[in-house]
N, C-alpha and C positions, 0 to 999 in steps of 0.2 A: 108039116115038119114032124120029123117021128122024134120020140126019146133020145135016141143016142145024138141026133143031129146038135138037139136043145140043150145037152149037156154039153157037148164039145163048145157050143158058143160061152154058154154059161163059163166054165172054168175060163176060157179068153180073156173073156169081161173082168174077172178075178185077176188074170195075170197081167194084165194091162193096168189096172188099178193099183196092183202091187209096184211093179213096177214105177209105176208113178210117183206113188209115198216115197219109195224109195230115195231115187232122184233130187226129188224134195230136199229129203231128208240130207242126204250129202250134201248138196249144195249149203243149205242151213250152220250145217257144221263146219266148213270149208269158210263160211263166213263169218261163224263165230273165230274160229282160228286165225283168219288171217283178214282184218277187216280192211273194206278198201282206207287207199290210202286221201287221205284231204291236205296233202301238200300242193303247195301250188306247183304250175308248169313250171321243169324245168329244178323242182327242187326234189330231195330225196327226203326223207322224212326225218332225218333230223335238223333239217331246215337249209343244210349248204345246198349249193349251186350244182350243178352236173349230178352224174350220178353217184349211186354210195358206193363209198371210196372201201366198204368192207366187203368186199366180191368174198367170193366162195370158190375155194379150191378142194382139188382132189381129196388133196390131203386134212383140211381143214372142215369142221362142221358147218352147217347150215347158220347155224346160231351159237355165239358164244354158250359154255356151259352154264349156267346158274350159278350164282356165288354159297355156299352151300349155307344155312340159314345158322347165324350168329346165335350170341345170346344177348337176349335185347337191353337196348342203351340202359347202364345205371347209373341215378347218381352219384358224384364221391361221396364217402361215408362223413357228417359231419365232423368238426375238427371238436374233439374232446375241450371245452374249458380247461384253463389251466390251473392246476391244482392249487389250492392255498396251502403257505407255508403255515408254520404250526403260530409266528407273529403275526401274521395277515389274520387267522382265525381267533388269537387272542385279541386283536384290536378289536374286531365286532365284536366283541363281547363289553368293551368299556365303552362307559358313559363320558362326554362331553367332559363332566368335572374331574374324572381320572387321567383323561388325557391329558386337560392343562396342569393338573398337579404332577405328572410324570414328567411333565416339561420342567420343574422346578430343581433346584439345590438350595435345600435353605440353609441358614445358622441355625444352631441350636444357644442355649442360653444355662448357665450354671454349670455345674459340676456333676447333675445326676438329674435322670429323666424325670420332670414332671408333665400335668395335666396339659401346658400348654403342648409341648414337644407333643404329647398321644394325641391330641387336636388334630395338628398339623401334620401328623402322619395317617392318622386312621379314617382323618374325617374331611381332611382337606387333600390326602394322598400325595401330599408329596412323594416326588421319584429319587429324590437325593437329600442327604446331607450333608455340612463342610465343619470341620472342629478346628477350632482354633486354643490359644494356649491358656486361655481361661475355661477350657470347659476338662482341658486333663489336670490331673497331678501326680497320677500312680498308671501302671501299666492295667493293673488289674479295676483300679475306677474307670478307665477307661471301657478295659474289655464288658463292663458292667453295664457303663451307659449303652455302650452298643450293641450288646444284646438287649436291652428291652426295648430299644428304639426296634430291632428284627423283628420281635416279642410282635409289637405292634403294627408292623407291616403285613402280619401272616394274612388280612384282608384284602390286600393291594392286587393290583394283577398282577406287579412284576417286582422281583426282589430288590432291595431300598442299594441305592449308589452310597457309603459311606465314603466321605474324601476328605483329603487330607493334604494342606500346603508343605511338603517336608521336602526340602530340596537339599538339604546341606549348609553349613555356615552359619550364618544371621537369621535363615529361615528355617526355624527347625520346631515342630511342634509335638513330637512324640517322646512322651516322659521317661526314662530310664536306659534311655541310649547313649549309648558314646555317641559323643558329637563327632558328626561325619565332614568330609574337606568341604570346600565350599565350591562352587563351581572354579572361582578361577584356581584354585590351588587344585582340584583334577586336571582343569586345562593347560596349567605349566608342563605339567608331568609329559605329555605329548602322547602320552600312552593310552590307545584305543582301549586295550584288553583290560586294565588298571581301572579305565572309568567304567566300562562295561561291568565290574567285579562288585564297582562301589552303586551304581544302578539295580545291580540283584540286590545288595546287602539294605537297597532302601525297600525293595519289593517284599523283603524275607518279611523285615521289622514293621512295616506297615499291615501286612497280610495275619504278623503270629497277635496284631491288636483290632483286628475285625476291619480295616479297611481294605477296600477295594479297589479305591482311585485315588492316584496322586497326581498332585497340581505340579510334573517335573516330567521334562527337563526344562532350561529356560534356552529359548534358542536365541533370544537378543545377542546383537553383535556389541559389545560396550566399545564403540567407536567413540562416543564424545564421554572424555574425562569428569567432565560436569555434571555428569549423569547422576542426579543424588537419590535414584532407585535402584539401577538394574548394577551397577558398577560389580563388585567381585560375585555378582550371584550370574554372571555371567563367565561363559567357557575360555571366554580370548576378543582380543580385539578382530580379529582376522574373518572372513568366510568358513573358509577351510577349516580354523582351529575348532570354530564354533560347531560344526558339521559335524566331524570328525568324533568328538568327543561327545556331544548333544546327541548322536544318534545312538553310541553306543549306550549310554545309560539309559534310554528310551528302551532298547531293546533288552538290559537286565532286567529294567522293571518288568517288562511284558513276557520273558522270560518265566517270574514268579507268578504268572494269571492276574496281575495286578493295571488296572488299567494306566498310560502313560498319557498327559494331555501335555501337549507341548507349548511353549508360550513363548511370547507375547505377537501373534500378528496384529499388523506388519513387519513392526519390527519396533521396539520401545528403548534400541541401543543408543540413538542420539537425540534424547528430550533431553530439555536441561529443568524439568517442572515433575515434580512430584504426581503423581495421576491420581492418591490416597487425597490427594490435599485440593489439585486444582487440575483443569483440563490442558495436558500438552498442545501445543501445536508442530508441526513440523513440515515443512515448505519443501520437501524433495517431490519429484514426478516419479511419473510411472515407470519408466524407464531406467531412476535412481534406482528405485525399490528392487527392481525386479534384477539390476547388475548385483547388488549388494546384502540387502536387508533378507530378501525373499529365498536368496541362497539355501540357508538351512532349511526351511519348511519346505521349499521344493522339495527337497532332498528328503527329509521324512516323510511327506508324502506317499512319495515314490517307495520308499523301505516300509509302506506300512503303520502310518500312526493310524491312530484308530480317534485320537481327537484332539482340535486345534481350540485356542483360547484365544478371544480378539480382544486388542488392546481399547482402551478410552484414552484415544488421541485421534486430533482433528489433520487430517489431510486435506489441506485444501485445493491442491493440485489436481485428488481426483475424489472431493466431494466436500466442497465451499459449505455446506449444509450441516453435513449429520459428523459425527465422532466416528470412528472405523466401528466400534460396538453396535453403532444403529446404523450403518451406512449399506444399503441394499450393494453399493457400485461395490463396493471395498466384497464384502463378504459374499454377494450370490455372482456377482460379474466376474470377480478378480480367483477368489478363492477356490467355488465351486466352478464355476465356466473356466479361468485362464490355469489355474493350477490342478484342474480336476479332483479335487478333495472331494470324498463321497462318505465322509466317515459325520460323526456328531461334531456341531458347532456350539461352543458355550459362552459365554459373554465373559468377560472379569466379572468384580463383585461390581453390582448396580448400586451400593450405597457407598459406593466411593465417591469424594468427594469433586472430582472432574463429571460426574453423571447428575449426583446426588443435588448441586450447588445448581445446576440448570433446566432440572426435567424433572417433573414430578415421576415418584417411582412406576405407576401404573402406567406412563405417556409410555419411560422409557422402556418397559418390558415390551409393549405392543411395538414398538416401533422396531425394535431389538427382533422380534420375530418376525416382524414385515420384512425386515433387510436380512432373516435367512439361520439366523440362528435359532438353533437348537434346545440349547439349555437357555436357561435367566436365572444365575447365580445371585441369590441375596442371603447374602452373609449375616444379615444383624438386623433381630428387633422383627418379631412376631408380625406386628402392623404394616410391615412394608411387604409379609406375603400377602396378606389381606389384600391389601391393594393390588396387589398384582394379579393375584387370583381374579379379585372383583371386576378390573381392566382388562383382563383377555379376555371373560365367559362378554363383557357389554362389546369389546370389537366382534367375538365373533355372532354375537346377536344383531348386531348392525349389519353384516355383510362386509366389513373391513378385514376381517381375518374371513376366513372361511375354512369350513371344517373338512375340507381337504387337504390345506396345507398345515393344518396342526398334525392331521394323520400322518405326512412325511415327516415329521420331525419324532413322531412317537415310535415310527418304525422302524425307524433307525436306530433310536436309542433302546428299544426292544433289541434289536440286532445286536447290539453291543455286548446288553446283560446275557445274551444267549453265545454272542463266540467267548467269551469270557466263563461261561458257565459259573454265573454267578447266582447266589443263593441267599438264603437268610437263613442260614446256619451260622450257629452259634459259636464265637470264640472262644477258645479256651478262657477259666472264668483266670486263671492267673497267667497268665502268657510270661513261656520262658524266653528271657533275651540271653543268654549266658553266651551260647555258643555264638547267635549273633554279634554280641560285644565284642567277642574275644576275636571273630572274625576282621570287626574292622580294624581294632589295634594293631592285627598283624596287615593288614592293606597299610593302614599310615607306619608305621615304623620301616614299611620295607619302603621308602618313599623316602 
């Protein structure tokens, strides 16, 4: 075989081998592309029966286009906590003992601050205090004692509640005022705007002597004549008269930034028993209450009080047990559940003698806050906050109280001092009544 022969076979042999690879090769790729199918007989490869139902037309591509590449799943951004108000961030800041003394309103004792009073304000924190008519004589003794009593709160978390029972009439404890009408002698009158006018002139007069809350208006209905409490310091026998007029002076006070606590729930218009002296009872149902009694306070409610006072009387009808003052049914069932009151609850005074004569004072504050109230008014005598102090910090050591529901009561009454924008700033040291006076004489003369 010559040269040229042996090269023509040679290249052959090359292009056969080529070839080959080749071959190969496509089929390889033709497999990767399109791998056989392992559907059973009779199915297409998406698993139905017959053939696939996605044929190929003229018109139409071999294979749907590809969905064009997203941006890959995220997840939602988490939900920001919600911010604390400026009284949620001051409560974490108080200790246990500041919260049950802000739950307090005490008496004070004398005519002019001493050591006990700075005790019980600086060291015990009380949140409030009540003056009654042995503790003024002068406008300006007044403005005096209650600037130092401020003096001594400057450590407290929240500025001190100064209050005051000055309702008109028989109840009047602010010294150098003309005597203002009495409820029923506004509620004769029929005149909304008349008691509205005489509701500011009590907001002006309590505000130009350093207080900041009054124990007014009285919403009792004086239905029973016998009544030897509420009788003329209420508006009218009626619903409506009481409403009508009770709401309006509610709103002068609140008018002058002056807080208004409306009284007496339930309703303390037909006791025939003293509450000062000994425990009322009163036999109406819920159903009484709620056609009659409840009228006003719905009603203020509804307009905005910012805080209701519950009476020391026994309802037996709906709580055989407790007084309305300690009754959980009465005050977290009826008042905050059936009435929607969302504002601060206070007790009457606890050393009254319907509390005082049956319930040690310490029982009655803890029980008094188990059934939903707010404040724990003790009017009289240094030793009954003692006790009271001593009795909440041991419930809530026990696990009987617990210190989440002191917080709700503290938050609230923070709330208050803050829509109030109240302070511990100081009173004028002489506070002018002139133009005051002069105002109410012309309200009663034009009457």
């Amino acid at each position: 075989m010559n040269l040229n022969m042996r090269n023509i076979q040679f290249r052959t042999i090359v292009l056969t081998i080529s070839a080959i690879l080749l071959l190969s090769g496509c089929a390889s790729h033709e497999l990767a592309e399109n791998p056989p199918s392992t559907s059973a007989p009779g199915q297409n490869q998406n698993g139905n029966g017959g053939t696939n139902q996605h044929s190929v037309t003229p018109d139409q591509p071999a294979t749907e286009p590809a969905e064009p590449a997203g941006e890959p799943d995220q997840q939602p951004p988490a939900e920001e906590p919600p911010t604390k108000s400026a009284i949620e961030k001051q409560l974490e800041k108080m200790s246990l003992d500041e919260k049950l003394g802000t739950m307090i309103i005490a008496g004070v004792e004398g005519k002019k601050a001493d050591a006990r009073a700075k005790r019980m304000i600086a060291q015990q924190h009380v949140g409030g205090v009540i003056f009654y008519k042995d503790n003024v004589t002068t406008p300006s003794g007044v403005a005096a004692y209650v600037n130092q009593l401020k003096t001594w709160n400057s450590g407290n978390a929240s500025p001190l509640l100064v209050t005051v029972d000055e309702e008109g009439g028989r109840v009047a404890r602010l010294p150098g005022l003309v005597a203002l009408p009495s409820g029923k002698a506004v509620g004769d009158t029929g005149d909304a705007a008349y008691a509205g006018r005489i509701g500011h002139l009590l907001g002006e007069a309590s505000k130009a002597m350093g207080f900041n809350v009054d124990y007014a208006p009285v919403l009792d209905i004086n239905s029973n004549p016998n009544n030897p409490v509420i009788g003329d310091r209420s508006f009218g026998a009626t619903a409506d008269r009481v409403t009508k007029m009770g709401l309006a002076v509610m709103e002068g006070l609140q008018s002058e930034k002056v807080v208004a606590v409306v009284k007496h729930f339930p309703g303390h218009g037909d006791t025939s028993v003293d509450s000062h002296l000994e425990l009322p009872i009163v036999y109406k149902s819920l159903s009484q209450l709620k056609a009659f009694e409840w009228r006003p306070f719905q009603k203020a409610i509804g307009d905005g009080a910012d805080v209701v006072m519950i009476a020391h009387i026994l309802f037996p009808k709906l709580d055989e047990k407790w007084p309305a003052s300690l009754s959980k049914r009465i005050i977290t069932d009826e008042l905050r559940g059936t009435l929607a009151f969302k504002g601060v609850v206070i007790t009457d005074d606890l050393t009254m003698g319907a509390i005082a004569k049956h319930y040690g004072m310490g029982e009655a504050a803890v029980q008094a806050v188990k059934a939903g109230s707010d404040i724990v008014l003790i009017a009289h005598e240094y030793k009954n906050v003692d006790a009271v102090i001593a009795a909440l910090r041991k419930s809530v050591s026990k696990g009987e109280l617990t210190e989440d529901r002191i917080n709700k009561s503290v938050l609230r009454i923070l709330a208050l001092k803050e829509k109030y924008e109240l302070s511990d700033a100081k009173a004028a040291a002489v506070p002018d009544l002139k133009a005051i006076n002069a105002a109410i004489q012309k309200e009663i003369a034009a009457k």
